[in-house]
C-alpha positions as MATLAB code, in Angstrom:
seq = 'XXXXXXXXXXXXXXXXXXXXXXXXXXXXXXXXXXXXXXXXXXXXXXXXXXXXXXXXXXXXXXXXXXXXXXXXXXXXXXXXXXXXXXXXXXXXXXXXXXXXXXXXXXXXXXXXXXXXXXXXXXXXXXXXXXXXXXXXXXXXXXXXXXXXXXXXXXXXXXXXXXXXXXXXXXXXXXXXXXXXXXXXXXXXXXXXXXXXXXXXXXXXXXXXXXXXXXXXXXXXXXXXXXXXXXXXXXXXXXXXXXXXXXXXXXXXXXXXXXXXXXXXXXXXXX';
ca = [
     -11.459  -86.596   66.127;
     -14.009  -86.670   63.943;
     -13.556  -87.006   60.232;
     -15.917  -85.770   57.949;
     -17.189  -87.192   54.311;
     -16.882  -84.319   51.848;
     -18.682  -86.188   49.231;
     -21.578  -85.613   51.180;
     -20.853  -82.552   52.318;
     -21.128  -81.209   48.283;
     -24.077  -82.707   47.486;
     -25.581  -80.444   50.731;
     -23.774  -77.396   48.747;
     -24.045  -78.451   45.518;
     -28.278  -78.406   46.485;
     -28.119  -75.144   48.006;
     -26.096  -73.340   45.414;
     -28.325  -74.108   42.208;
     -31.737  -73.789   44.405;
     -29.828  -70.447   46.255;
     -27.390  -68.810   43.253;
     -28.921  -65.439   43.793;
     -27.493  -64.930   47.333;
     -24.251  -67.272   46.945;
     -22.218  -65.093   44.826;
     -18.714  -66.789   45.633;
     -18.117  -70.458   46.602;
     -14.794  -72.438   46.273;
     -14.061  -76.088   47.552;
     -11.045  -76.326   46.012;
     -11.877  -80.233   44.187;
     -11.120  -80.951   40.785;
     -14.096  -80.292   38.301;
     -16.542  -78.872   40.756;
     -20.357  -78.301   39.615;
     -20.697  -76.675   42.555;
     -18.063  -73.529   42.027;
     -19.059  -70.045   42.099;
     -19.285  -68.139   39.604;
     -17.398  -71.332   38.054;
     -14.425  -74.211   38.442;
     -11.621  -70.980   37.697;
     -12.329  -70.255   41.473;
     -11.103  -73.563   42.090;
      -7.715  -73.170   40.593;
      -4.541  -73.112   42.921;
      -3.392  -69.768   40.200;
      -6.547  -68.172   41.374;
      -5.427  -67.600   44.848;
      -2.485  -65.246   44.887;
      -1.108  -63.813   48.328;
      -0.162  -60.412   48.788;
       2.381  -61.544   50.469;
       5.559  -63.060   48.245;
       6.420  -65.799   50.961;
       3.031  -67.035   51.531;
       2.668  -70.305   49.448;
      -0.623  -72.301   49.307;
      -0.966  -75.713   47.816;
      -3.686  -77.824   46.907;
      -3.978  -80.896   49.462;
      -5.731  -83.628   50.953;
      -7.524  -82.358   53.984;
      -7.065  -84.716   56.874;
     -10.145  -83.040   58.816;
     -12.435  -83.430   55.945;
     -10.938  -86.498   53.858;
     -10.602  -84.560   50.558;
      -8.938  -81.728   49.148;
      -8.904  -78.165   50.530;
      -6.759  -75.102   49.922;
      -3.079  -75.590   52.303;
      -0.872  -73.103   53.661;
       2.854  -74.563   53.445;
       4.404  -71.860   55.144;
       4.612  -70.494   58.726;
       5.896  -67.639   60.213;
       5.159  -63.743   60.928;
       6.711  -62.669   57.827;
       4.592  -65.159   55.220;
       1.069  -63.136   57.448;
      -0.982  -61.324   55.094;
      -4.595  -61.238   52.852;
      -5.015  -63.608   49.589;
      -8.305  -61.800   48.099;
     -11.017  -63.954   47.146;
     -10.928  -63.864   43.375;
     -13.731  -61.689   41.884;
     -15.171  -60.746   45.262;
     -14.256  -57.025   44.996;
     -17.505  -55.077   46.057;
     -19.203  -57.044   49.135;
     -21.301  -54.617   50.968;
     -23.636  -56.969   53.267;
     -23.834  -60.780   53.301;
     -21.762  -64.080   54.948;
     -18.545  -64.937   54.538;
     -17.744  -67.942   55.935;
     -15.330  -71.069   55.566;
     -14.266  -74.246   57.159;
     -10.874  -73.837   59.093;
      -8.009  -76.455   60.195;
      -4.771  -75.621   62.091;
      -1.728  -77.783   62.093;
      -0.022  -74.623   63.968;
      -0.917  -71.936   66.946;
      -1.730  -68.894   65.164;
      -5.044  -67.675   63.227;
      -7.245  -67.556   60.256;
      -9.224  -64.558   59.375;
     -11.512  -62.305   57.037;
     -10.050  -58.887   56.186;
     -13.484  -57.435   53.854;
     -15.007  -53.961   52.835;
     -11.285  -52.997   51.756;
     -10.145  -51.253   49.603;
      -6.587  -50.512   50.423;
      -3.717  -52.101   52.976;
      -4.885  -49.670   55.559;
      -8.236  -49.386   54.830;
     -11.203  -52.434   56.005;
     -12.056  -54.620   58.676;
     -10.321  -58.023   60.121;
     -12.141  -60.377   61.856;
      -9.544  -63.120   63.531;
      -9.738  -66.750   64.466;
      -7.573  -67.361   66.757;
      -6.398  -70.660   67.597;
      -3.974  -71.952   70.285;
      -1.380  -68.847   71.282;
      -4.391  -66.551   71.043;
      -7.806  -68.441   71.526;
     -10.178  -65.627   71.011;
     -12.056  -63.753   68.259;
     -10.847  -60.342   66.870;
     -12.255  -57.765   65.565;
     -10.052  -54.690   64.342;
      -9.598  -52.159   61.673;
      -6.895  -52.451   58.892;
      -6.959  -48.213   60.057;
      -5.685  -48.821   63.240;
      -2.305  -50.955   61.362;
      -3.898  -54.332   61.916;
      -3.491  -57.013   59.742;
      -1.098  -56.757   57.113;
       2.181  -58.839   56.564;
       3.229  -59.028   60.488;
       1.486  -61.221   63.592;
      -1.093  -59.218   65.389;
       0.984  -58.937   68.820;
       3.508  -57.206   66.124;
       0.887  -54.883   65.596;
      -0.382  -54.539   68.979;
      -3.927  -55.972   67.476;
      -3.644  -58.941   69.526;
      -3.982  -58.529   73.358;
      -2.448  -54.757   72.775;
      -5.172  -52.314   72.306;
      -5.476  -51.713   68.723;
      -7.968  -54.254   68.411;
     -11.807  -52.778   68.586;
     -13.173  -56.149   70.299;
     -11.317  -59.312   71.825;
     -13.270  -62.248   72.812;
     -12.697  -65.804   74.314;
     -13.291  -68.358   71.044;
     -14.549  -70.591   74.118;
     -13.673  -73.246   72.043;
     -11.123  -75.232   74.562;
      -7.961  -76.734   73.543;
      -8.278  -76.882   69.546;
      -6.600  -80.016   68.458;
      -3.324  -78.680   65.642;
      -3.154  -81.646   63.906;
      -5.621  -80.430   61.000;
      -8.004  -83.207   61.930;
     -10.664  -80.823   63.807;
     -12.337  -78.844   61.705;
     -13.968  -75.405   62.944;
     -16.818  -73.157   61.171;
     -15.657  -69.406   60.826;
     -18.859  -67.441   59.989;
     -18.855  -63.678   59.272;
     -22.370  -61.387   58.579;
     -21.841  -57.931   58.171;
     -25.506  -56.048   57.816;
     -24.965  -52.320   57.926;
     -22.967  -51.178   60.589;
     -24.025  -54.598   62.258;
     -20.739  -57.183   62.510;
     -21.321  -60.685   64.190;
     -19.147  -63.451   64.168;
     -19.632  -67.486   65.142;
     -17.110  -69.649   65.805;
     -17.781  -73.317   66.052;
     -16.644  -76.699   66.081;
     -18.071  -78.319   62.991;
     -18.967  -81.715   64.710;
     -21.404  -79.708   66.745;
     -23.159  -78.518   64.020;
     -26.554  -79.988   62.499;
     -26.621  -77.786   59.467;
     -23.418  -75.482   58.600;
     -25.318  -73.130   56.376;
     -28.206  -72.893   58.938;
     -28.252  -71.700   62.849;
     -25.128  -71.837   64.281;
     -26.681  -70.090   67.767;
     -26.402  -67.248   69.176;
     -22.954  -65.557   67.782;
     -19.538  -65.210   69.925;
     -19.159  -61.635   69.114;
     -20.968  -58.765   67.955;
     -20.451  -55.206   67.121;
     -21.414  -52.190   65.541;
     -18.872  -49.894   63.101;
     -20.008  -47.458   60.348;
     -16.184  -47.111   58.957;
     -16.682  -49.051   56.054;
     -19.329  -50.021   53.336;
     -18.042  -51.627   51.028;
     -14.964  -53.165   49.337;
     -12.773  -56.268   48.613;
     -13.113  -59.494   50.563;
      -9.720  -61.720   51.599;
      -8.485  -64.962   53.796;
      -6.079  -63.428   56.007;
      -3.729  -65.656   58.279;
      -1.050  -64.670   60.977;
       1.620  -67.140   60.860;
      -0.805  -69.737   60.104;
       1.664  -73.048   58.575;
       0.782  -76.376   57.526;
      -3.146  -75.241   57.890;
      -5.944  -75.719   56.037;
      -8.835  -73.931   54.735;
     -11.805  -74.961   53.191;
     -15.543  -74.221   51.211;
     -15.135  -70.672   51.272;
     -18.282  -69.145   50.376;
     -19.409  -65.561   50.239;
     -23.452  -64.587   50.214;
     -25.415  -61.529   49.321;
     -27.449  -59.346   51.473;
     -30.268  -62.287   52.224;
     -27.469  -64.196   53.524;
     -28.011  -68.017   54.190;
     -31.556  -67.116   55.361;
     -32.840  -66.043   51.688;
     -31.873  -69.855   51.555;
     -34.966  -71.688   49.660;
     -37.045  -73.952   51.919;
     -36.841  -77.110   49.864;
     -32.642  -76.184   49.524;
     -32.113  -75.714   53.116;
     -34.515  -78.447   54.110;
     -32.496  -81.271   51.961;
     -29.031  -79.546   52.992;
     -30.047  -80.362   57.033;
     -30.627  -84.113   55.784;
     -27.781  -84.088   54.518;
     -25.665  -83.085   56.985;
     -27.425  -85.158   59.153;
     -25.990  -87.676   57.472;
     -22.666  -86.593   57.116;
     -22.503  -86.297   61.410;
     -23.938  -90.324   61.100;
     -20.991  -90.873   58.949;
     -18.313  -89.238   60.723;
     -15.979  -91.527   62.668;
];
């Protein structure tokens, strides 16, 4: 599998955020005196992420997928599930959220955003192994929360507004693959990508057409969190959160020197 050089992969982000800071309003990579943190380094720090959930624990680590450091969830099982909000991201309306996700288990990564209460938001899943499919499901209809989404009858059960094959294949669980998790939420518009990141040329550009989409006028606005379902020894990584212009209010000479970049990063991988 194909490893990828972070140092690379910053100086792509680290050129987009300071040519793009309007529309990037959150961005964490989780390494050690990052220029490239948004609003700043604090969002960085292992105290800034705090679970809702008591058993959850997440470390900083060295990611085996990316060959650096990126935020790593110790503990697996139903009863560690549950949201760790973004910290400062408490009124998204319409933007991206995306991140890069690992999985050293079977389970799933996710988005719970506009929320503003334990039963009250939307949950977009990436599912892995048990469950390989995108979800997407209202924290209304009790999904999400501290339990595993078959728990909660979000999974496979009926609760869930939209299920859809990740088409993804067999996704490797040894934290060395490293998949693209991409949220935009216009409106009442929802889509959602889900890709491998070695077939990507740029990750903050055109990632195709998306694997789901979906309309909902429930929710406007709120809070924005990482959710997991029994997700152990799993990473996450660059979580970043955009405005309304999304990646495409992206300046030209930004984006253009981000796609060399990256370019260079696939050239590098091994």
């Amino acid at each position: 599998m194909a490893k990828w050089r972070l140092s690379s992969i910053l100086i792509a982000l680290s050129v987009f955020t300071i040519s793009a800071s309007a529309q990037i309003v959150f961005f964490a990579d989780f390494e050690d005196n990052s220029s490239a943190a948004v609003p700043g380094p604090e969002v960085n720090e292992l105290s800034a992420w705090v679970p809702d959930n008591g058993g959850q624990v997440w470390e900083l680590a060295d990611h085996p997928g990316t060959g650096s450091q990126g935020l790593f969830n110790s503990q697996e099982g139903c009863g560690t599930s549950g949201n760790t909000p973004l910290p400062g991201v408490t009124n998204f309306s319409d933007g991206v959220m995306q991140m890069l996700l690992a999985t050293g288990d079977d389970d799933s990564w996710g988005f719970v955003f506009r929320h503003s209460g334990d039963d009250t938001g939307y949950l977009v899943m990436f599912g892995t192994v048990e469950t390989p499919a995108i979800i997407f499901a209202r924290l209304d209809d009790g999904c999400g929360g501290q339990q595993c989404a078959d728990q909660s009858g979000c999974e496979n059960g009926g609760a869930e507004l939209l299920q859809i094959d990740h088409g993804l294949g067999a996704i490797t669980m040894d934290n060395t693959q490293v998949l693209v998790g991409r949220v935009e939420a216009i409106g009442s518009s929802i889509k959602v990508w889900y890709v491998d990141i070695a077939n990507v040329a740029d990750p903050m550009g055109d990632l195709g057409a998306p694997t789901l989409e979906i309309t909902d006028t429930t929710h406007a606005s709120g809070g924005v969190s990482v959710w997991h379902e029994s997700q152990g020894v799993s990473f996450i990584d660059d979580v970043i959160v955009t405005g309304a212009g999304g990646f495409d209010a992206t300046a030209v000479d930004a984006q253009g020197k981000a796609t060399t970049y990256w370019a260079s990063v696939k050239t590098a991988a091994r």
